[in-house]
N, C-alpha and C positions, 0 to 999 in steps of 0.2 A: 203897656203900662204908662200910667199918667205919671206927675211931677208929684202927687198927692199918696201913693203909692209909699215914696221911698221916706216919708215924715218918717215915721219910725228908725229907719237906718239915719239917717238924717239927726234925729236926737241920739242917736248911741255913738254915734260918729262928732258931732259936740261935745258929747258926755267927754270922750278919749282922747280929744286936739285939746279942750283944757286940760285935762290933767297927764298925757303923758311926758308935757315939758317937764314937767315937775322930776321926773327921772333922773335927766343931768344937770337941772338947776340944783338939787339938793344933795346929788352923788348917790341917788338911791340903787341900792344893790338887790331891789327883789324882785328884780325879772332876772338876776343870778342865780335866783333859787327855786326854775322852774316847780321840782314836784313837790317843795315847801307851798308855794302860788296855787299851784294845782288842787293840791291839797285842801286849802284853807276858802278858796273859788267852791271846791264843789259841798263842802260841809255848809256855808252859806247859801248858796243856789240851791242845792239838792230838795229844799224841805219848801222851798217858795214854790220849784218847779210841778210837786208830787200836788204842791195846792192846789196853781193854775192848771193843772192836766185835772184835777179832779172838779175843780169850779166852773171850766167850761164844759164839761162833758156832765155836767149837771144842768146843765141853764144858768147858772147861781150870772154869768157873765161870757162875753164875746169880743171875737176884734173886728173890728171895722175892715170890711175888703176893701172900699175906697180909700185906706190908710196903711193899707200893709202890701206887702208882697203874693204874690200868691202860691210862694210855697208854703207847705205844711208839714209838719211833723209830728204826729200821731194829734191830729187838728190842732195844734199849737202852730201861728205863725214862725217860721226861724229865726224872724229878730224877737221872739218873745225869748227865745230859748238863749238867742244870744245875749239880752237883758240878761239874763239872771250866770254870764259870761262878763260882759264888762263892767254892770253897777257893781259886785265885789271887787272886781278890779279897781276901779275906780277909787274904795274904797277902801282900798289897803294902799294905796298908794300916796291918797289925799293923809290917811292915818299916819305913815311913815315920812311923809315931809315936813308934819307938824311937828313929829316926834325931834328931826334934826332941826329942824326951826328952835323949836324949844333950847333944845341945848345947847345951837348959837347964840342963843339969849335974841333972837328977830322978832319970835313969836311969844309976848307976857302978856 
């Protein structure tokens, strides 16, 4: 496996050094509430993931082998799967710092 291989890990792994400071910079408590997280992660992911499973195994779209890994699961790369794993993450979290931003008065 090349350097070109791990881009994808590589961007989700960006994605989560940015924002999981964001945790204890703002006191956020929602990795406290695992299967609240769980929850709210799979009702987001679940309906992109039934997409991408249905748009590749159509043609409609593909990943790059020289850009991913070469595991698969059910032809899904694993970082695609982990995508639709950290961008909700990422997302409720980036959501929940603004939220305390806000009512420090940081963020007007």
């Amino acid at each position: 496996m090349s350097l070109p291989h791990w881009s994808y890990v590589a961007m989700l792994a960006f994605c989560l050094a940015g924002t999981l400071p964001l945790v204890p910079a703002f006191r956020l408590t929602v990795l406290r509430q695992p299967v609240r997280l769980l929850l709210t992660v799979a009702i987001a992911g679940t309906p992109f993931l039934v997409w991408d499973l249905y748009a590749t195994h159509a043609g409609h779209w593909w990943f790059d082998e020289g850009q991913t890994l070469p595991w698969r699961v059910a032809g899904l790369p694993l970082e695609e799967i982990a995508f639709f794993i950290v961008i909700p993450l990422v997302a409720v979290l980036t959501y929940e710092a603004v939220k305390v931003a806000r009512r420090r008065g940081v963020a007007r």
